[in-house]
N, C-alpha and C positions, 0 to 999 in steps of 0.2 A: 504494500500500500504506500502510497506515493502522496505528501501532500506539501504546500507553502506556508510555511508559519512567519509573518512581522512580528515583534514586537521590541516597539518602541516605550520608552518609560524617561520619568524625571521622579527628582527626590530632589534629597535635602538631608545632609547629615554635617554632625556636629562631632569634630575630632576635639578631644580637653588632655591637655599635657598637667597629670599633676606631680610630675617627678619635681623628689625636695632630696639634697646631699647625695648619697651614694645610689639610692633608690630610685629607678625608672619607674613610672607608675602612666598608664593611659587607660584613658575612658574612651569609647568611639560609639556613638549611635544617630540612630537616622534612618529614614523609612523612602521607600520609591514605590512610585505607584507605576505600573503596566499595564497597557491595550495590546492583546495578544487575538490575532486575527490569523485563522488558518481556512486556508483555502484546498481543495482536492482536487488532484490533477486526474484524467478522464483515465480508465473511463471506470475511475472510484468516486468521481464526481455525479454519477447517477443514482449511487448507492447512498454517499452521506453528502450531507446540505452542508456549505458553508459557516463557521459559528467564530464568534469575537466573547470577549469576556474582559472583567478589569480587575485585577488583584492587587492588593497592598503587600510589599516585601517589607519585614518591621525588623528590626535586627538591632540588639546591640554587645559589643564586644567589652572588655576587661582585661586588664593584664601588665604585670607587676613584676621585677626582677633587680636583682642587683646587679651592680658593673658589670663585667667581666673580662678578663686576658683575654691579650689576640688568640692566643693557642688554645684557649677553653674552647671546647665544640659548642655548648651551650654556656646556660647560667649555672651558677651553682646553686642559686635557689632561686626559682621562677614558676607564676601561675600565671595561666590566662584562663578566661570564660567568654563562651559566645552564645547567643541566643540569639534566633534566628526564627522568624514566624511570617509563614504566609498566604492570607485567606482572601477568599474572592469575594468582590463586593456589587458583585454587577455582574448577571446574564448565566450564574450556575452557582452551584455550591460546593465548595472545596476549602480545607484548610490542611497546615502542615507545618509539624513543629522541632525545630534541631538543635540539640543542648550539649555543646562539647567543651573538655577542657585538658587542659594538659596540665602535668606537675614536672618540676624538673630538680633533681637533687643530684650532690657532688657521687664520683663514682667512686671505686676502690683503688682508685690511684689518681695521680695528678692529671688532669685535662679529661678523664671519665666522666659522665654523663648517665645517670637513671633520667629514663622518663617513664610517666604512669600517662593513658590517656584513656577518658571516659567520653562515652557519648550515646543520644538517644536520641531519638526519630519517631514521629507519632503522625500518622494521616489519621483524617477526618472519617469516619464511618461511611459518610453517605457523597463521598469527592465519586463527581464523575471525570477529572482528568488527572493526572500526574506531573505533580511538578519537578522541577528538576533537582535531582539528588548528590546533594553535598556529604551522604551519609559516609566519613570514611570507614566502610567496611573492612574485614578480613582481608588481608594482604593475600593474593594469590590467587581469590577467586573472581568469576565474571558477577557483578550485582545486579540483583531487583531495586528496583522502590518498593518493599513491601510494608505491609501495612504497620506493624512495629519492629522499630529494631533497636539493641542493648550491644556495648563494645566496651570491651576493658582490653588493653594493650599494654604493652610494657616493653622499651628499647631501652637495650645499656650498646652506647656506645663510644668508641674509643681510637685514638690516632695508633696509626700505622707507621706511616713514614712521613717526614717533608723534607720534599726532594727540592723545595726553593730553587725550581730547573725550568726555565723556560726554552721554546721550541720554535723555531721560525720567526722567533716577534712575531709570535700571533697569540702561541697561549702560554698560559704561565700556569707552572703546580706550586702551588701552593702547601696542599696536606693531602693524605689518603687517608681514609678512617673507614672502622668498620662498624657495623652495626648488627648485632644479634637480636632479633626480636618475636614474641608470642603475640598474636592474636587472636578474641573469643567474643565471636558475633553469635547472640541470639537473637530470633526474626520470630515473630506473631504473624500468621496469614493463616489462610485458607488452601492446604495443599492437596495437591492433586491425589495424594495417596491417603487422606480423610485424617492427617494430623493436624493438628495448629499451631505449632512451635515447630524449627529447625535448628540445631547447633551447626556455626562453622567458626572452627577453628584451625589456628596455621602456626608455623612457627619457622626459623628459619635465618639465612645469614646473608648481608650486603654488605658490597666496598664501595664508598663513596670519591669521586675526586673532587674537590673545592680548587677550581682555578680563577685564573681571569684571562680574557679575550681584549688583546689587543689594549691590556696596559688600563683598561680604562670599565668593562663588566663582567663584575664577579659571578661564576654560573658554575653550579656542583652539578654533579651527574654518577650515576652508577650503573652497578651490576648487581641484582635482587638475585639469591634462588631462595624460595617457598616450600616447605610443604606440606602439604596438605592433610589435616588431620580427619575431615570430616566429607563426603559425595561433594561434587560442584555438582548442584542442579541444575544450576543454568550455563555452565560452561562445557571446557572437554571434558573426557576422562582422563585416568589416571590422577596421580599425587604429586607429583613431582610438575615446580613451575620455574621455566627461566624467564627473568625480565630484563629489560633496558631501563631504566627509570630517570628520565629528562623532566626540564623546567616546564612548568608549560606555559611563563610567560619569563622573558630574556630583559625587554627595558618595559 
């Protein structure tokens, strides 16, 4: 099925810097309203009618940390929080709610890194569309939007080498670091095999590079492998997963 989706939107959000001495501290909220207008190309255009609709994106963020060395991967103590809610107000009914956070504490050596990350995802009972999903799910598998979902996650990670070796004047290393990490997504739906809860969990190792391009943008990049502790429903088979894992935005 083939169709054209616009959607154009405006907002208004309010960034507040309340860092004092050692302490970063930021408040960030603010809401965007959307006119989302899908059109069906033929000839699924005899089948479903043209439909527009207006939703509010309501969002606000948190997050707090102390200084930190160039060589620290992260903080050594830092939280953030985000909320995130988005309900139609015009031409259908639909809502959808996303509550994540991270903790971050020192590791078992110098420049180590624990993180813990929690997160939860709630659609509307009676949403006849799907909105687009920020859930960071289970590393490894292909996601749904389903109707509820729960994430605890936990990455310790840790420097490699810096190799401070640059290549062509074009890109510079910086550090290589790795990262070990578990994750344990449970989903509320309505499954095809007449269950209502799914467990997916993963667990698994990456090496990251942290470079910069041409003297002037910093951009990390890796190599993930996953595996798999629980069926991918919606993806391949087997357990075993290799990735690429890039920016998905550069400037």
């Amino acid at each position: 099925m083939y169709w054209n989706e616009t959607d154009p939107y405006a907002g208004i959000e309010f960034p507040l810097n309340l860092s004092q001495g050692q302490q970063i501290t930021g408040l960030d909220f603010g809401s965007n309203v959307y006119f989302s207008q899908t059109n069906f190309q033929a000839p699924y255009n005899r089948q479903f009618k043209s439909s527009n609709y207006t939703y509010l994106d309501n969002y606000v963020s948190f997050g707090t940390r102390i200084q930190q060395a160039r060589q620290n991967i992260y903080p050594h103590f830092a939280q953030n929080l985000s909320i995130d809610y988005k309900v139609a107000v015009e031409g259908l009914t639909a809502n959808q709610l996303l509550v994540s956070g991270n903790l971050f504490f020192p590791g078992l050596a110098t420049n180590h890194s624990l993180v813990f990350n929690l997160a939860y995802q709630q659609k509307g009972s009676n949403n006849v569309i799907g909105f687009t999903n920020n859930f960071p799910f289970a590393r490894g598998y292909f996601a749904e939007n389903l109707h509820q979902m729960d994430k605890f996650g936990a990455d310790y990670h840790f420097p490699i080498l810096y190799p401070d070796a640059g290549v062509a004047n074009t890109i510079y290393f910086l550090r290589i670091r790795g990262n070990a990490f578990f994750d344990y997504t449970r989903t509320y739906d309505n499954f095809s095999d007449g269950s209502n809860y799914k467990n997916f969990r993963s667990t698994g190792l990456a090496v990251f590079f942290d470079t910069q391009w041409f003297n002037q943008v910093p951009i990390s990049f890796g190599f993930r492998y996953a595996r798999l502790l629980d069926p991918d429903l919606f993806g391949f088979s087997g357990r075993n997963r290799f990735e690429v894992v890039l920016p998905v935005a550069v400037f």
